[in-house]
C-alpha positions, 0 to 999 in steps of 0.5 A: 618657443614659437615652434613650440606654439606652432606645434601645438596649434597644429595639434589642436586642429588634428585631434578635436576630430577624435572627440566624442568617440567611444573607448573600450578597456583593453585587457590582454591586447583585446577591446572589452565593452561592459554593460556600463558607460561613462562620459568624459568632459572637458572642464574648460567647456562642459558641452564638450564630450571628449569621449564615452569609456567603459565602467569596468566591473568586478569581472573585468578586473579579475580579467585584467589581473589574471591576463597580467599574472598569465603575462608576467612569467614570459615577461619577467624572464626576458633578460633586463637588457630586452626589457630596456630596449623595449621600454627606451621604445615606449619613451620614443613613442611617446615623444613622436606623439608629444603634441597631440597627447599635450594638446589632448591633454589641455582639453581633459585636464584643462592645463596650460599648453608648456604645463601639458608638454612638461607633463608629456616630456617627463612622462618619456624621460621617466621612463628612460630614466627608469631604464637607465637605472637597470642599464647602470647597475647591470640588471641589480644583480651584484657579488657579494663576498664569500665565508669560504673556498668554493662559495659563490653568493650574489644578491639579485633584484626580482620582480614582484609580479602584478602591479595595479597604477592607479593614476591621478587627474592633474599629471595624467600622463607623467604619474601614469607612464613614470610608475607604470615603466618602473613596474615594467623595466623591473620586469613585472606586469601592469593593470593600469588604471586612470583617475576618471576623468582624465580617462582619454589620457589613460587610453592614450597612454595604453595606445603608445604601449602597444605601438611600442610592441608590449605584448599582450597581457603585459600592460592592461588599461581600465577605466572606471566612473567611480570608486569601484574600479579602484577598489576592486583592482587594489582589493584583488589577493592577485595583485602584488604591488599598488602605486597610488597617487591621490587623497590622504585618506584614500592613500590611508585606507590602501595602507590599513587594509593591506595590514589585513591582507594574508601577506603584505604587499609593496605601496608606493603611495603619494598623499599630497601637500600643504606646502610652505614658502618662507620670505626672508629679510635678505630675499630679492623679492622680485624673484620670490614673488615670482616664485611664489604666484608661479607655484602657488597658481601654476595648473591653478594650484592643482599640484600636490606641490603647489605653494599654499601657504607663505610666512613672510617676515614682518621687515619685508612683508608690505612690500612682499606682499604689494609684487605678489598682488600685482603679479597674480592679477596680470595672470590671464585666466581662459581657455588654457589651449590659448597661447597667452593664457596662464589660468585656465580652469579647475577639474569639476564641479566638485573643485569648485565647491572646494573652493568656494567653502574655503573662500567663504570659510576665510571671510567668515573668521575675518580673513582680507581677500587680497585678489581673487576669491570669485568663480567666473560665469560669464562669457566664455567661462559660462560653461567650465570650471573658472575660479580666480586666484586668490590671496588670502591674508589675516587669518592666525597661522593656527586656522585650519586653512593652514593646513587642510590641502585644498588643491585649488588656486588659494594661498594664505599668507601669515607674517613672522619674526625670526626663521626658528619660527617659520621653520616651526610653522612650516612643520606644523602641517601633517604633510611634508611634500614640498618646501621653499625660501627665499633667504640671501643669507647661507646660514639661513638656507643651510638652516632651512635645509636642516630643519625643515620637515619636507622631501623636496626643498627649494632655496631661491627658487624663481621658477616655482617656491615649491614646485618643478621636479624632473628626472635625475635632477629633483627627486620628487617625494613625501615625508609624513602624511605625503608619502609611504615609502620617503623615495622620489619619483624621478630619483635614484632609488625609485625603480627599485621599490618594485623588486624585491631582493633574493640573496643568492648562494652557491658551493662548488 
């Protein structure tokens, strides 16, 4: 752990000389400059210019999407073993710059240094995971049987063609670079582009695929200042396949106007979370209050996994809830480039006003703040996005805060009596991400595991109630209003969402 630190303030030093500069798209291998320019900040300190990036217009769309469509014939028919290698290199390249990309990282989304490491190293493994899955099953080119003598049948996966990716802020690096390698593996091409204000990432992640020798065409970068870019990418008749991380009613409109579209296309689309914990009687509370304050505040409850609300049985609830207070109040809420530091701060301004609602929401219908409830102006808070944990207690499990998704460091609390309840409280939400307990009892957790309305579930799990997920150990996907497809990233079906099958038949 301390060469871990020692890299990363190594780091920290080398990369605050890039600040500031000014990034171009970059379409078929070569800088586009557009009329139109936007600043990144960082939101620890807002005085902080991390760097100007291009507005990308309607005409730099159609420029991306036509260079990857020119690309994806010479790209698509290289053998799958020549794809492999190439992206094995990219995982490599990745992990020769992990440092300063985590460092880079902590100052744009403002995430805590082993939050910004995780997120560069799965970044590297979900590609080599990707290309493991083609390597294993040969390319998915499999015989089948036959009806007859002279007949030779195969059922081959191929490629689509065009993929847009349109990435998220708070893993600006794993849910960028995973989706992007699975498109690419499969042999299809990619216009790539960035949530806005984690654009340096985006550029960075560009960077690494050109030096791992991508050629040109096949991996294009756009950023945008608005919701345009995006709009303008997936709305392209050009474009063959989207991968979209982000809010439920954009995931919702993706879905809708693709009904209206001349031919369907492909979405893989992740939606969000409200989820759930459950605190059994037979729980060791130690290690569920742990569980629950590192899932519900880790990256500052900006996962679509965090644990946003918990159902406590009554038997146990005092004492529950006395470990939870006490542990989220020695969490060290800074700068989240320091090495002591747990909170650091929320992405904008916008997050803040979530946040600020939602607590003044609470209050106003009777809720007990238990801790937290407060943005932080003073000092070296004076110019960033810092709000406090917060533990909300006493509102019915019927309030809608129970199940909007807030995606800020809030968690409500709400007792119950028997595991049938919680299991139906737990389902109640429209999402159905992540979800957890916290039970000694086997029947218990086969019960939970049984009934509970979630793709990813977690029994006993002290490192986070409802979150952590990595490549070939825990798939990561929605069901209900958390995802379109009900396969996880990281998992063994993934990859092949973004090939389509051709049956193949022969007479000799």
């Amino acid at each position: 752990m301390d060469d871990l630190h020692r890299e990363i303030d190594a780091a920290i030093e080398r990369v605050k000389p890039s600040f500031g500069g000014s990034y171009p798209l970059m379409i078929d291998g070569r800088e586009v400059r557009t009329p139109g320019a936007f600043d990144v900040r960082s939101p620890i300190d807002t005085r902080l210019l991390l760097g100007r990036f291009q507005n990308a217009g309607p005409d730099a769309v159609r420029a991306a999407v036509a260079a990857a469509r020119d690309a994806f014939p010479a790209w698509s028919a290289r053998s799958w073993r020549e794809r492999v290698s190439q992206l094995k290199k990219v995982a490599d390249a990745i992990r020769v710059r992990r440092w300063d990309l985590a460092a880079l990282m902590g100052y744009e989304a403002g995430k805590s240094r082993l939050e910004c490491v995780g997120d560069v190293e799965e970044s590297a493994d979900l590609i080599e995971y990707y290309a493991g899955q083609v390597e294993r099953h040969d390319g998915f080119e499999i015989k089948l049987g036959t009806l007859g003598p002279g007949e030779e049948n195969w059922s081959v996966l191929r490629p689509y063609g065009v993929w847009a990716v349109i990435s998220p802020f708070n893993f600006p690096l794993a849910l960028a670079a995973g989706p992007a390698g699975a498109a690419l593996v499969a042999g299809n091409t990619v216009v790539f582009k960035p949530a806005t204000v984690t654009s340096l990432l985006g550029y960075k992640l560009y960077e690494v695929m050109a030096e791992a020798g991508l050629p040109a065409g096949v991996f294009n970068f756009l950023s945008g200042g608005g919701s345009t870019t995006g709009q303008d990418l997936v709305d392209s008749l050009d474009v063959d396949g989207v991968v979209f991380t982000g809010s439920k009613s954009v995931g919702m409109h993706l879905i809708r106007s693709n009904a209206a579209r001349p031919a369907p296309r492909p979405l893989i689309i992740e939606m969000g979370g409200k989820n759930p914990a459950i605190v059994m009687p037979s729980a060791d509370l130690d290690k569920a209050s742990d569980g629950v304050v590192r899932s519900a505040f880790g990256a500052q409850g900006q996962k679509c996994s965090a644990c946003s609300r918990v159902y406590i049985a009554k038997a146990i609830r005092d004492q529950f809830v006395r470990l939870l207070v006490e542990k989220t109040r020695k969490l060290k809420i800074g700068n989240p480039l320091d090495r002591d530091v747990y909170i650091g701060p929320v992405i904008s301004e916008d997050a803040v006003k979530t946040y600020e609602r939602a607590v003044a929401r609470a209050t106003s219908d009777g809720a007990r703040i238990l801790i937290g409830g407060r943005r932080l102006t003073d000092g070296e808070f004076a110019h960033g996005y810092f709000v406090e944990p917060t533990l909300i207690d006493g509102l019915p499990p019927s309030h809608p805060l129970f199940s909007e998704e807030l995606f800020v460091p809030i968690t409500l609390l709400a007792d119950v009596t028997t595991l049938d309840e919680a299991i139906a409280l737990a389902n109640r939400a429209e999402y159905g991400l992540t979800a957890g307990i916290f039970s000694e009892d086997e029947r218990e957790i086969d019960q939970f595991f049984g009934q509970i309305q979630a793709g990813v579930t977690y029994a006993n799990r002290r490192a986070g109630a409802t979150t952590g997920a990595w490549p070939g150990v825990n798939s990561f996907g929605g069901w209900k209003a958390s995802g379109s497809t009900g396969r996880g990233t990281g998992g063994p079906y993934y990859v092949q969402q973004f090939m389509r099958e051709q049956s193949r038949v022969r007479i000799r």
